[in-house]
C-alpha positions, 0 to 999 in steps of 0.5 A: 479493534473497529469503531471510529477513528480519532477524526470521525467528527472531522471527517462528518465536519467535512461532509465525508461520505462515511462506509463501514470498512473492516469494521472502521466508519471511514470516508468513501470520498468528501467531494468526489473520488475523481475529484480527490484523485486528481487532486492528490496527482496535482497538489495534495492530498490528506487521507486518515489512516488511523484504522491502519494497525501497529504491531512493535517487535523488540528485544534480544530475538527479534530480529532472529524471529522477523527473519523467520516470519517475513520474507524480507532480510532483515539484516540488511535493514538499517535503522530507520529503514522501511521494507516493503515485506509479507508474512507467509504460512508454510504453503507460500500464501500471503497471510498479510503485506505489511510493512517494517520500521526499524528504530533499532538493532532490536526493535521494530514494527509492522505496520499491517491492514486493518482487516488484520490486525488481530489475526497478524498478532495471532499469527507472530505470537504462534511462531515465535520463541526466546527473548522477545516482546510483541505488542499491538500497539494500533490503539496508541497510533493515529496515522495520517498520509499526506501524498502528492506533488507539494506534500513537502512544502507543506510538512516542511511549514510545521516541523524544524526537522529537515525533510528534503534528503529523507529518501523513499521508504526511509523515516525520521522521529520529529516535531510537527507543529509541536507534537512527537511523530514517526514521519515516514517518506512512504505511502500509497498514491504513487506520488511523493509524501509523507505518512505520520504516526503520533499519539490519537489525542493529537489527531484533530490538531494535526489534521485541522494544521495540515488543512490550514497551512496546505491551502495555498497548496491546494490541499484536500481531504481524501477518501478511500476511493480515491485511495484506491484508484490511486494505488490501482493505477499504480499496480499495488496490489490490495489484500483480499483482492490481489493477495490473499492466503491462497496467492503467493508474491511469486503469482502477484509479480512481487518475486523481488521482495523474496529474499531466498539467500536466506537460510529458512522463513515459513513458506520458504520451501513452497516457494522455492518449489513454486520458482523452480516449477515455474507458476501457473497464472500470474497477476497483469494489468489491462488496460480496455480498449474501447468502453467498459469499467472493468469489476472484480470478479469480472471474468477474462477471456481469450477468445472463447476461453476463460483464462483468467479473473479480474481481482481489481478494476476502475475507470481512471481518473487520469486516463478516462479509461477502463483499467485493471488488475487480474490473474491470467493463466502464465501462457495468456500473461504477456504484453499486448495480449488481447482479451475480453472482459466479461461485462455484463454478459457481453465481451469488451476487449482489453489489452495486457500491459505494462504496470504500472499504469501511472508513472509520476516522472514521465506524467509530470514531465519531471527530470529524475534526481540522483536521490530519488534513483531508488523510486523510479519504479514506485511499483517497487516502494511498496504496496500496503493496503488498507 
């Protein structure tokens, strides 16, 4: 997998700044990632996702083998459900967040990083047996995110398929602008939208149709880094930064979306000693008190002590102010705590504070709907990364 993504010419048409990430040419940003940030937070914003992978689960046995691989129960997702879920090997450490469609009793798909899709592949197929097929399929799907405020107005221009009572992390199969496409209501911004999964062949069309009729609405495209800022104020973790082989859900605060009623998944054990041991260091967010852009692998300190990691910072775009993510020592992780962050070897202070940063309802002054009940803590949604 790698190499270019079905809208690489797009994306230098639109005088994309273009990175090398996990193999893929992607666009950092087009106009500015502050820019592209703030736009997404108050209309719209159109990121390609394509190098994101795909891996379908079906037959007889799969739902028996998802239950034994993820940490999520299956049982209790119904079809045309989304779960925010990981795969874990036996010491409860994160082999991949993903998330899981089911389109049926018997079929589903993962939807991994990029990063990995093969080792993902690779980890299923060495613990599964019985009836069961399991595809890679990342070379048949583009995927498309269309995120914030007027996200729906504009999708709903293009397809017939009614999309105002399609809930959070729930998904339909529709037309858009003419072309069979998965719309899932998920993403990664914090803000409301819509990510779309169809055949590559029809990734120009989607993406040049979208620009077009989401002009009134002030739709642009948006780049990694802005995708990352988004998410970062949201407290969504990112493999390889907040999760990685060596980091369990219980230490990253995602101890909700553990289900230990089930009877056995792989890291069920580890984690269940992990629980009742209690943790060592769990992942916090800061916020900085005066300057400073806080880094990963910047160190954190309590007074002359290290006590902890910064695994993701950033200067907000909509707070103008130094935030981050990182893992504390359990006796330095409580609200209000004051730190430092080591910044080129000087200590500027920061404070341990509530995630997520962002909250879409309180920063748009908006009442919450009975229906959008289940997002009033996006943090909960899901956290898929790149």
């Amino acid at each position: 997998m790698g190499g270019k993504t079905p809208l690489y010419e797009i994306h230098k048409a639109y005088h994309g700044r273009m990175v090398e990430f996990a193999g893929w040419e992607i666009p950092v940003y087009y106009t500015g990632i502050i820019e592209e940030h703030q736009n997404v937070r108050k209309n719209v914003g159109l990121f390609d996702v394509s190098h994101m992978g795909e891996i379908e689960v079906s037959g007889k046995d799969a739902l028996v083998n998802l239950q034994k691989l993820l940490l999520c129960n299956i049982e209790t997702l119904s079809i045309s459900q989304v779960k925010y879920s990981a795969l874990c090997n036996p010491e409860g450490g994160v082999v991949d967040d993903v998330t899981i469609y089911r389109f049926s009793e018997d079929r589903f798909f993962l939807c991994v990083n990029a990063s990995n899709i093969e080792s993902d592949y690779q980890w299923i197929l060495q613990n599964i047996e019985g009836d069961l097929r399991v595809i890679d399929q990342s070379s048949v799907f583009a995927q498309l995110a269309l995120q914030g405020p007027r996200s729906l107005e504009i999708i709903q221009r293009l397809t017939p398929t009614q999309l105002r009572g399609l809930r959070y992390y729930w998904f339909t199969q529709g037309v858009v602008d003419g072309v069979q496409v998965i719309i899932s209501r998920t993403g990664y911004s914090g803000e409301d939208g819509f990510e779309l999964y169809f055949s590559p062949e029809f990734a120009i069309q989607l993406w040049e149709r979208l620009m077009t009729e989401g002009k009134q609405f002030g739709i642009q495209p948006v780049g990694l880094g802005a995708r990352d800022t988004l998410r970062l104020e949201m407290g969504f973790p990112l493999f390889g930064h907040e999760l990685d082989l060596t980091t369990t859900f219980l230490e990253a605060g995602l101890y909700r979306f553990i289900d230990f009623r089930k009877p056995f998944f792989i890291g069920k054990e580890k984690l269940l000693q992990q629980k009742m041991e209690g943790i060592y260091r769990k992942l916090v967010g800061f916020k900085m008190a005066e300057e400073g852009i806080p880094r990963s692998q910047y160190e954190i300190y309590k007074n002359e002590k290290k006590v902890g990691i910064v695994t993701s910072g950033t200067m907000s775009p909509t707070f103008r102010k130094g935030v981050g993510l990182g893992y504390v020592k359990i006796g330095e992780a409580w609200e209000g705590n004051e730190v430092s962050i080591i910044i080129r070897q000087k200590k500027f202070p920061a404070e341990i504070v509530k995630l997520p940063f962002y909250n879409r309802f309180l920063a748009q002054g908006s009442e919450i709907r009975k229906d959008e009940k289940d997002t009033t803590v996006l943090r909960e949604g899901g956290a898929l990364g790149y």
